[in-house]
C-alpha positions in Angstrom: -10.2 2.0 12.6 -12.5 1.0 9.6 -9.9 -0.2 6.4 -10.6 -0.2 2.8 -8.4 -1.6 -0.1 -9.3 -0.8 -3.4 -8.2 -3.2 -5.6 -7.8 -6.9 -5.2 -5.0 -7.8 -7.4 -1.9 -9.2 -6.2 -1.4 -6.8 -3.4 -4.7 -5.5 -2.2 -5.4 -9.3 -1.3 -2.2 -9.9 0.2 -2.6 -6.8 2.3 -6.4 -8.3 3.1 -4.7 -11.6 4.1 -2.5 -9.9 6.4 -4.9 -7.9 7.9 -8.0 -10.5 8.3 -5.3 -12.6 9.9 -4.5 -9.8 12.2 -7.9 -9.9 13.1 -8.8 -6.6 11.2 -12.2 -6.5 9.5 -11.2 -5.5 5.7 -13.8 -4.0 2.8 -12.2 -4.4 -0.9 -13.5 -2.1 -3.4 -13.3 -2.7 -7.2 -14.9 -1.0 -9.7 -17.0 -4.2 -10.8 -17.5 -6.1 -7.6 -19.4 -9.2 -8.9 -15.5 -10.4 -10.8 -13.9 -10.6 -7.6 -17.1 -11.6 -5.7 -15.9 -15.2 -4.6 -12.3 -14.3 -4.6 -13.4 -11.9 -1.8 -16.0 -14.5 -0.6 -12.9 -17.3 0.2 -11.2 -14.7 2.7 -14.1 -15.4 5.2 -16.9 -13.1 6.8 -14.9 -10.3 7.7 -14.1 -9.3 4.1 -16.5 -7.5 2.6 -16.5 -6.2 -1.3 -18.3 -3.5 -2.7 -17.6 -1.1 -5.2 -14.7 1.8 -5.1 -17.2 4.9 -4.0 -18.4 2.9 -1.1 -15.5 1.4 0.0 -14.3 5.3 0.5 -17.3 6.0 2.0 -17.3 3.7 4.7 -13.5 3.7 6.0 -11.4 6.0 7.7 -8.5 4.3 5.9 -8.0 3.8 2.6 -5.3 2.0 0.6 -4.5 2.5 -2.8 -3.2 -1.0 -4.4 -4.1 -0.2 -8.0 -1.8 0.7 -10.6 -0.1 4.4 -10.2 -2.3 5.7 -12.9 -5.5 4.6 -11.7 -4.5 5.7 -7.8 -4.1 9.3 -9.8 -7.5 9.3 -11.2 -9.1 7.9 -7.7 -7.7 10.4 -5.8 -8.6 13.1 -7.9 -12.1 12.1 -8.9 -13.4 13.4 -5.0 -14.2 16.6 -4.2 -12.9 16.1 -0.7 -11.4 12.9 1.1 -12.7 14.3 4.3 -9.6 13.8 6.4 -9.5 10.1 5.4 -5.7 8.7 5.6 -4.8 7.3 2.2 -1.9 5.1 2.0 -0.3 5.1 -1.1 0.9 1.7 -1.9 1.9 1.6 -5.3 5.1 3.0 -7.4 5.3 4.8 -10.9 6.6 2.1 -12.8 7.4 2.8 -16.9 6.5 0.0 -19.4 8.4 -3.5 -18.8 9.3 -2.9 -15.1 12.4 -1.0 -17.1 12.1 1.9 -13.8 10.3 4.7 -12.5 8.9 7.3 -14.9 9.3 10.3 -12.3 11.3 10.8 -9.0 14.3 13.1 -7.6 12.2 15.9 -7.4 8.8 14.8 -6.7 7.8 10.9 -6.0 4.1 9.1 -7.3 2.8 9.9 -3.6 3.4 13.4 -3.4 1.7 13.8 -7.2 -1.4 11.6 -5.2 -1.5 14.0 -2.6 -1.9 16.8 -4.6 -5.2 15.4 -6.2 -6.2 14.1 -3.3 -8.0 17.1 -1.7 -8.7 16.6 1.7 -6.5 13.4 2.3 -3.7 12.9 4.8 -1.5 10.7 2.6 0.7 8.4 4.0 3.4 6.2 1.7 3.8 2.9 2.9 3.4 -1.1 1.5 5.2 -0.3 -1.8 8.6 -1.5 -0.9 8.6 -5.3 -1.1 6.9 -8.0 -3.0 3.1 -9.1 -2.6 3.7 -12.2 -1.1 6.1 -10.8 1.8 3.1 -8.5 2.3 1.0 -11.6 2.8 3.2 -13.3 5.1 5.8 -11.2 6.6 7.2 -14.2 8.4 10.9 -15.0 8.1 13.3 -17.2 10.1 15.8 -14.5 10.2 13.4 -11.5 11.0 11.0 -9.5 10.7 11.4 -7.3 7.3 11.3 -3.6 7.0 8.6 -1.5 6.0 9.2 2.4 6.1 6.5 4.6 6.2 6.4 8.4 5.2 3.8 11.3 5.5 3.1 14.7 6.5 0.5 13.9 8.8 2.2 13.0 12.2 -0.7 11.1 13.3 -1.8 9.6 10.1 1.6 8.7 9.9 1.5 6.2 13.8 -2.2 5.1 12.2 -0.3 3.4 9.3 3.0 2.6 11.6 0.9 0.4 14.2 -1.0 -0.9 10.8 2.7 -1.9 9.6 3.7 -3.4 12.7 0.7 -5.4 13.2 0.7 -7.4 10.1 4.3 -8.2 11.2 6.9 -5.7 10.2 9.8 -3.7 11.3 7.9 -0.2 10.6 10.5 2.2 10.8 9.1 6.1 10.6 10.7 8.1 7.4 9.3 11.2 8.4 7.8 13.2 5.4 6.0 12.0 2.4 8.9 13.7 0.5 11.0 11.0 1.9 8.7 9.0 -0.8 11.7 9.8 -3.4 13.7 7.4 -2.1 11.0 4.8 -0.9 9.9 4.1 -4.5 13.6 3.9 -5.9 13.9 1.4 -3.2 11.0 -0.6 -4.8 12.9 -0.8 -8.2 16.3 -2.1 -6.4 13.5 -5.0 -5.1 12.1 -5.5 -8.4 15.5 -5.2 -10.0 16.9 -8.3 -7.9 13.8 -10.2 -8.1 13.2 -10.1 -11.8 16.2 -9.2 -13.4 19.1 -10.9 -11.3 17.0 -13.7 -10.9 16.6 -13.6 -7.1 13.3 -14.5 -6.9 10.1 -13.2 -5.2 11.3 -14.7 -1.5 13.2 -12.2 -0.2 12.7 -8.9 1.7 15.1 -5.7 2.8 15.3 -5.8 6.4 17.4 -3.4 9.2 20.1 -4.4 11.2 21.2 -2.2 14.8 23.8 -2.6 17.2 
């Protein structure tokens, strides 16, 4: 499976860090490539960097880990995603991390998959911290990383992508179930910035 990230902020390059290290050839694509050209360059030969278009154009995979309103216009500005699965990674944060600016009824994901014409959109990588998506190791476990879309199949694609890079994927079953996955982002981003708890943390699932 070919993968693009476009963006290479804080999460698209911890999500290319996971990956490479899982062995999975990555392509980052960013709207001016030569800014992030030896960023890109220290991840080793099997990152690659171009710019947005082609980074579609050459993946069957493609993960949005740009800001909400900039995954809006990207999926919108193609005429057809051609059956691409597009993980949605980000959440539809208001001003000042002070919450969401739409959910109960609809969720950031499911207003990306209705611009995204032709996509099978999965949600998934939007529940934890960029650094726990970098290195999911921790000595107590591995931590959670629920997954929700339409697409059945699309939906295993970006299971096995979570499991490889070291999480517990657990399968949530429609993309609606993206309502509560980016209310679970703020309750991370609440404790990590306004309790004070720190970046180093991650929700994880107990069983017995």
């Amino acid at each position: 499976m070919t993968i693009s990230i476009l963006g290479a902020g804080n999460v698209g390059m911890a999500l290319a860090r996971a990956l490479l290290r899982a062995g999975q050839p990555v392509t980052l694509g960013v709207p001016e490539p030569a800014r992030y050209a030896d960023a890109v360059a220290a991840l080793g030969p099997q990152a690659r960097l171009t710019g947005s278009a082609a980074a579609i154009d050459s993946a069957e995979l493609v993960i949005l880990a740009v800001p909400y309103s900039a995954a809006l216009a990207i999926a919108a500005e193609r005429a057809d995603w051609q059956g691409r699965v597009l993980v949605d990674a980000t959440n539809p944060l208001s001003p000042g991390l002070a919450g969401l600016s739409l959910g109960t009824t609809t969720s950031g994901a499911e207003q990306i998959a209705e611009r995204a014409r032709g996509a099978r959109v999965v949600k998934a990588f939007n529940t934890t911290g960029a650094e726990n998506m970098a290195d999911s190791h921790f000595p107590a476990g591995q931590p959670m990383m629920p997954v929700a879309g339409d697409d059945a199949a699309a939906r295993q694609q970006v299971l096995a992508l979570a499991t490889l890079i070291g999480f517990d994927a657990i399968d949530m079953g429609p993309l609606s179930a993206a309502r509560y996955l980016e209310p679970l982002a703020m309750v991370w981003i609440h404790l990590a910035f306004k309790q004070g708890l720190g970046r180093q943390f991650a929700f994880a699932r107990l069983s017995r």
